[in-house]
N, C-alpha and C positions, 0 to 999 in steps of 0.2 A: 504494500500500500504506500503511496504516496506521502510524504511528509505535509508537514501544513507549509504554507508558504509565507514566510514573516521574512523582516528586513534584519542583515547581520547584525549580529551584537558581538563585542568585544569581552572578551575575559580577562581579568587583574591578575598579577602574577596572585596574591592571596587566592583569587576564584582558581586560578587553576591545580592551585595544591588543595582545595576545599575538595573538588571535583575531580582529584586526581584517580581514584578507583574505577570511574566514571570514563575518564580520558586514555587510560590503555586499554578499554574494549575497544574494539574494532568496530562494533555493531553503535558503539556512540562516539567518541574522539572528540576533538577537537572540533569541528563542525557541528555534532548531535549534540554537543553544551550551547552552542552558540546557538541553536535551535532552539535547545530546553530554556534558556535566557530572554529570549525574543518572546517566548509563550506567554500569551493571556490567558488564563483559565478562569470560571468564573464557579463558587462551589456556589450549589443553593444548600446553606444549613450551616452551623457550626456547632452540631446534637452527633450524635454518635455517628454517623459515617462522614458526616465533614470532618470529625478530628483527626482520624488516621487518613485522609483523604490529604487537609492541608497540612500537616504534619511532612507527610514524604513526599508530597508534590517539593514544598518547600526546602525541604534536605537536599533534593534529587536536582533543584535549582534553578525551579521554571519561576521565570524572572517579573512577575505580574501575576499577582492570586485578588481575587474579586470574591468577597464572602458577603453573601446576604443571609440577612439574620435580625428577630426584631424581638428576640426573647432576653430570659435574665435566666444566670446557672441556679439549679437548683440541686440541694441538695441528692435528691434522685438522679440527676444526671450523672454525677461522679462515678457510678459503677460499670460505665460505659464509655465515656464522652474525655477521652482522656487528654483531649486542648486542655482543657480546663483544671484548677485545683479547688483545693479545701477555701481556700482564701481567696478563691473569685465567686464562692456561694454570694448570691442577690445583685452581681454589678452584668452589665451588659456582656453576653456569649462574645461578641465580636470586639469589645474593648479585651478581655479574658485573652481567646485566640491571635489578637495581634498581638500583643506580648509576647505569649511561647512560641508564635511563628519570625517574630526578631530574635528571640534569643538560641536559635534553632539555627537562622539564615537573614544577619541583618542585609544581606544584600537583595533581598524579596521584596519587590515593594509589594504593600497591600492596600487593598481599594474595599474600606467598609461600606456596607450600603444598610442602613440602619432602617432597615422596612421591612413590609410584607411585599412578596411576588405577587403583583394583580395584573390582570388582562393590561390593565392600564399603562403598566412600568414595565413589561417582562421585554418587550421587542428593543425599547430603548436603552436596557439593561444588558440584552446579550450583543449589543450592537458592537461594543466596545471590546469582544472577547472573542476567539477562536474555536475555544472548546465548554461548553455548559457542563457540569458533572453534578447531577442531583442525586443529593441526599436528603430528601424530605420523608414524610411520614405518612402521608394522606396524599387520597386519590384527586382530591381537585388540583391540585399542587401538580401531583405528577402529571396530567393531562394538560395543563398549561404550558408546563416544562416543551413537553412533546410538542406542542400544538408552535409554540414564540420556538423554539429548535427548526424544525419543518420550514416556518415562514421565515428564520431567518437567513438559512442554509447551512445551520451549525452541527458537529455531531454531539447528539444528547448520551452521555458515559452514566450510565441507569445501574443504582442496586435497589435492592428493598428488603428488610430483616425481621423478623415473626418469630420469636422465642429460641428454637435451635435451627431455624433454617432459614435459606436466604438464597437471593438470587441476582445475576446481571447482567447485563446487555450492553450494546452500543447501537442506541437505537437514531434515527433519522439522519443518516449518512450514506448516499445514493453510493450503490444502486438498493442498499439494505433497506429494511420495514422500517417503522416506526411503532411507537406505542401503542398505537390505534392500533396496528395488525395482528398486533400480540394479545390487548384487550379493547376490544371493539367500545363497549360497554363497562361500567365500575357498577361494583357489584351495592344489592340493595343498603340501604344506611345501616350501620350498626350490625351489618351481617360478619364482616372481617375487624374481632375486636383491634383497640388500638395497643401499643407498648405498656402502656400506663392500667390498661385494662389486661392484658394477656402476658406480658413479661417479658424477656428478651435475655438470651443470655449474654453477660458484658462483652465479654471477648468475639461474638459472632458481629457485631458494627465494624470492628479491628481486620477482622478476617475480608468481608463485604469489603471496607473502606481501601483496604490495600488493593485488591483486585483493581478496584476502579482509580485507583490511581496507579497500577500498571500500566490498563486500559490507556488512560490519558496519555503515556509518556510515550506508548507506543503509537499513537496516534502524531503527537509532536514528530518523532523522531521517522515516521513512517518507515518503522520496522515491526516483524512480525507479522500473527496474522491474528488482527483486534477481532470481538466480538461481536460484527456485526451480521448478522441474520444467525447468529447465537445465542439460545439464555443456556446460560449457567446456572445449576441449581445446586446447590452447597446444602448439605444434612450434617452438620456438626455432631450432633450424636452419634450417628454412622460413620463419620469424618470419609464420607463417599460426597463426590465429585460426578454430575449426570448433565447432560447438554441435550439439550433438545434442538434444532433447525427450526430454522423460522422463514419463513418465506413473503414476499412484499405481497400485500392482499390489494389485489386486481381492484375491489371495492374499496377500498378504504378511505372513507371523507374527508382523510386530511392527506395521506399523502399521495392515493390514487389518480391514474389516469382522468377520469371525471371525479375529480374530489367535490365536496358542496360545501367545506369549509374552507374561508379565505381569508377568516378574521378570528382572533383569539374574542372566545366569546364567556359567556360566565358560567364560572367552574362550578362553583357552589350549588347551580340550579340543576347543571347539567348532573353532577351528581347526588342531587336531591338532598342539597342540606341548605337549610335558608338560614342564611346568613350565621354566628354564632352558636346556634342553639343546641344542646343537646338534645339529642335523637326527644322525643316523645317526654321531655321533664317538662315541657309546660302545658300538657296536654290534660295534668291527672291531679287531682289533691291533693296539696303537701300539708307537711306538719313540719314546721321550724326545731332546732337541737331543742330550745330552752323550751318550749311549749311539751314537748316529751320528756324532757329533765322535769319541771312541775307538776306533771301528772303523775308522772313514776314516783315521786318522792309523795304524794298525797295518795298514793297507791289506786289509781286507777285502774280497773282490769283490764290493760291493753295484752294482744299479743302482738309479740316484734317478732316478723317476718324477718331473715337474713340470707338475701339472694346470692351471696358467695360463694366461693369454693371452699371445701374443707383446709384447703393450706394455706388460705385465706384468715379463716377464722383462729387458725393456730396462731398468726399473730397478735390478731385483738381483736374482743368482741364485745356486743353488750349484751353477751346472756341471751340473746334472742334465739330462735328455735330456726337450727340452719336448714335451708331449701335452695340449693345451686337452684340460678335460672335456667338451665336449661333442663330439671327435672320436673317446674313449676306443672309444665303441662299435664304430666302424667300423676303428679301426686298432689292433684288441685281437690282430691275426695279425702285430703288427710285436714284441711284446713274446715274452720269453720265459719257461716259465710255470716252468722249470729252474732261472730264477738269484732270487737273494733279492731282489724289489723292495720301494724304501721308497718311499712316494708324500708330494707334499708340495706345499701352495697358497701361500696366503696367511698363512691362519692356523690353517687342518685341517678347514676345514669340506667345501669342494670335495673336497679328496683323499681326505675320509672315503667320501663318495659312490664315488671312482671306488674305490678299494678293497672298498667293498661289490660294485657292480659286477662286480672280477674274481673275486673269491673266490666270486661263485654263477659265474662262466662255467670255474672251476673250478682258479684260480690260488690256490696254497695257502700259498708264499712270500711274502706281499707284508703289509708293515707301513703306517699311516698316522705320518707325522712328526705328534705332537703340537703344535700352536701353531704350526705351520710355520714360515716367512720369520719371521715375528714374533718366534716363540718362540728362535729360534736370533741374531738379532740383541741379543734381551734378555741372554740366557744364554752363548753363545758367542762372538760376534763383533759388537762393539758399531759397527763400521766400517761394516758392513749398511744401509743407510737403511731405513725404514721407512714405510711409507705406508700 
């Protein structure tokens, strides 16, 4: 494959002893640095696969990294997200990562872009870069990515990570597919839980993140053979490695022959989420932490539903009587529809669901805990751990 084509860059006697490992391959040299130097990359995220993403982009010495990013570190992040440390917990992700990426490679310049990706900014955004490598988390995001890639004529360097498995591409780089070919459609809301809901194991973003920033260098240096009309599918449990072919789909509305999309248009709908909201939590009757802390304490005969998982619950609980949601269905004959249920997850996203659920199957008593586990650690009982 063909390299990218950028204008020569020079290297400092320092760069060239920084990058000397780099300079007796044959396959990079002296040229394929001046390449990697010239390269703009632009990561979306600086969460678990942008940090080993801009990590060894930056070591490996491509000369222009572009991070977009509109979050703050949280503690949770730490067990993945290893930009970051203990002592950038609550300051800005992208103030965090440009630190460790100067102190890594002060000769990198870096371009923070302190927002959200929207239809609005993404075309103008990859304007300025060669290569996009997204690391986001959600399907409106990725579809964007793909859609501003396609119309800009960049190649999109794709992973995505799900507890022990993962996967990635190198998608909208002619003559290969794009995103759309791969998944035409995003799947219904709240069908594929998120990180935060489902878990992730630390080290699988590390593993993910390196890949795609192979991907990238081999794209700069137009050596090898990248991944495109390839998904990789990574089983860290298995620690087996399977590849599937992908083929450009003749149909496909954004990158096909008669394609019908021409304009990056809105993700959020297209994917059926409006605007912020979580799935189905304002759909259903809530009960605030402190309103079930006073009832509990004046001993009201509630029962508290707990739509968790068992290893869920082995963290922390409030004594509620546990029902994983996805058993709700089948063991909706053990509940009773007489007494006042208050149902309650995580954070209220789950128990919203299982709340909708009973109230069509015709249970009339039944409240969702707003902010669940969460909300009632913050506000009531700071003793709580929080995960």
């Amino acid at each position: 494959m063909a390299a990218l084509a950028s204008p020569p860059a020079t290297l400092t006697n320092d760069e060239i002893l920084r990058y000397s490992r780099h300079l007796i391959m044959p396959e990079v040299g002296m040229e394929g640095q001046q390449k990697l130097k010239a390269a703009r990359v632009l990561c979306i995220g600086a969460g678990g696969l942008g940090s080993p993403l801009a990590l060894y982009l930056a070591a490996a010495g491509v000369g222009t990294l572009g991070m977009v990013d509109f979050d703050v570190v949280d503690f949770t992040n730490l067990q993945r997200q290893i930009i970051h440390g203990t002592e950038s917990v609550g300051r800005p992700k992208l103030q965090s990562a440009m630190e460790r990426i100067h102190s890594i490679n002060p000769y990198v310049e870096v371009k923070p872009f302190d927002t959200r990706l929207t239809s609005q900014n993404a075309l103008e955004l990859f304007a300025a870069f060669d290569i996009i490598a997204d690391g986001t988390d959600n399907f409106p995001t990725r579809y964007l990515v793909n859609d501003a890639c396609v119309l800009s004529g960049k190649p999109n360097v794709y992973a995505s990570i799900f507890r022990f498995e993962g996967q990635a591409s190198v998608f909208a780089a002619n003559p290969g597919p794009c995103y759309r070919c791969l998944y035409p459609e995003p799947p219904p809301p709240g069908l594929v839980p998120s990180c935060a809901e489902g878990g992730v194991l630390g080290i699988l973003p590390g593993l993910l993140g390196v890949i795609q920033a192979t991907e990238v260098i081999k794209l700069i240096l137009g050596r090898g053979e990248p991944l495109v009309g390839r998904l990789l599918l990574v089983d860290s449990l298995g620690m087996r490695f399977r590849e599937l072919k992908l083929r450009k789909n003749p149909d496909c509305p954004m990158c096909g022959p008669n394609r019908s999309i021409h304009a990056l248009i809105d993700y959020n709908e297209f994917c059926g989420i409006r605007g912020e909201e979580k799935p189905a939590a304002a759909a259903v009757p809530e009960m605030q932490v402190e309103e079930l802390k006073l009832r509990l304490d004046r001993g009201d005969r509630l029962f508290i539903l707990d739509v968790r998982e068992p290893h869920e619950y082995q963290i922390c609980n409030l004594g509620g009587h546990l029902m994983p949601l996805g058993e709700v269905p089948r063991r909706v004959h053990e509940l009773d529809s007489s007494r006042e249920i208050v149902v309650h997850c995580r954070s209220g996203v789950r128990s919203a669901k299982a709340v909708d659920f009973l109230r069509q199957a015709g249970f009339r008593k039944v409240q969702n805990l707003a902010g669940g586990i969460l909300a009632w650690a913050d506000r009531i009982d700071p003793t709580v751990p929080k995960y």
